[in-house]
C-alpha positions as CSV (number, residue, x, y, z in Angstrom):
1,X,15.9,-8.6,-38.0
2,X,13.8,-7.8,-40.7
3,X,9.4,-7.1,-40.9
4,X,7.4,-10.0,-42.0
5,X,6.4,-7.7,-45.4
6,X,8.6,-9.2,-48.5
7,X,8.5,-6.1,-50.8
8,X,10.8,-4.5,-53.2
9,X,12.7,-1.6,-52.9
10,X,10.2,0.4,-55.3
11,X,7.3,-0.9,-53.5
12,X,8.7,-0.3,-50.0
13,X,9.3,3.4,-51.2
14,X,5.8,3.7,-52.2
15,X,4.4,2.3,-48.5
16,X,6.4,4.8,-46.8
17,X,5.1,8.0,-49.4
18,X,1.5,6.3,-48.4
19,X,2.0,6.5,-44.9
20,X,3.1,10.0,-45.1
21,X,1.1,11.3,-47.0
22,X,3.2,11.9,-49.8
23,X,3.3,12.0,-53.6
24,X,3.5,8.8,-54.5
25,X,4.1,10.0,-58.1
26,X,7.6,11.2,-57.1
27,X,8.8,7.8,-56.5
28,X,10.6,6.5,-59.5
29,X,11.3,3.3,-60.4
30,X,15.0,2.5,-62.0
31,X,16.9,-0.7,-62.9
32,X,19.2,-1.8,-61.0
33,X,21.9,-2.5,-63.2
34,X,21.5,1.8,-64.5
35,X,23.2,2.9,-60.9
36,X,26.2,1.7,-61.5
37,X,26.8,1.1,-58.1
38,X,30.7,-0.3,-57.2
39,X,29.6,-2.7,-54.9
40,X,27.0,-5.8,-56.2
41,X,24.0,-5.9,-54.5
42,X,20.9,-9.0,-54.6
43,X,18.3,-8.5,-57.0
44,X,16.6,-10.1,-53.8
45,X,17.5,-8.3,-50.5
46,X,14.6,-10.1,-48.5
47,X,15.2,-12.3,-45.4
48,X,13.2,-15.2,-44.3
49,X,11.5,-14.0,-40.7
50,X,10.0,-17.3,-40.3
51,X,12.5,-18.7,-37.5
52,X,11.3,-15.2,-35.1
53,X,8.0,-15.3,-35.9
54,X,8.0,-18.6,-34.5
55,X,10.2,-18.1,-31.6
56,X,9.4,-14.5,-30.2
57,X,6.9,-13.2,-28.1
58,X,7.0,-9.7,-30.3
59,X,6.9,-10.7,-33.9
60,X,7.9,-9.3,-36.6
61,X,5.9,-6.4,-38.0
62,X,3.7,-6.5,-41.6
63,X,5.0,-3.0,-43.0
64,X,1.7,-0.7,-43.1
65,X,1.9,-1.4,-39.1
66,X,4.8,-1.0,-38.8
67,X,5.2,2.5,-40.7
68,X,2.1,3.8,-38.4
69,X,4.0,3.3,-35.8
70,X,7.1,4.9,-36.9
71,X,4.5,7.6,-38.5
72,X,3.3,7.5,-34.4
73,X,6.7,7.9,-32.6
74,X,7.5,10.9,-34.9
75,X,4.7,12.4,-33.7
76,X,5.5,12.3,-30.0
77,X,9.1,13.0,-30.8
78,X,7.6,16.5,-31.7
């Protein structure tokens, strides 16, 4: 299952350093095709949460939410 935010891997990296409170200015963007990784990977990672939001009673998260709430549970971890 996926949240019901499409983002990219960049942006998503920024969310979470906004959430935290962290410097966003640390997160660097990079071109995909400069790591060099072994295995290919999607340009477009993103899955279509349409069929769940429909269907379940708990649906999907947008990811600010969804990051307070991690942000939340760390807390009480504590």
């Amino acid at each position: 299952m996926a949240g019901a935010t499409r983002t990219s891997r960049f942006e998503f990296a920024l969310e979470i350093a906004n959430a935290f409170g962290l410097d966003r200015s640390l997160v660097e963007g990079v071109s995909m095709a400069d790591l060099k990784w072994s295995a290919r990977r999607p340009a477009d990672s993103s899955l279509d949460v349409g069929r769940a939001t429909r269907l379940l009673k708990n649906k999907p998260l947008k990811l600010a939410p969804a990051l307070e709430r991690l942000k939340k549970s760390m807390k009480e971890m504590k």
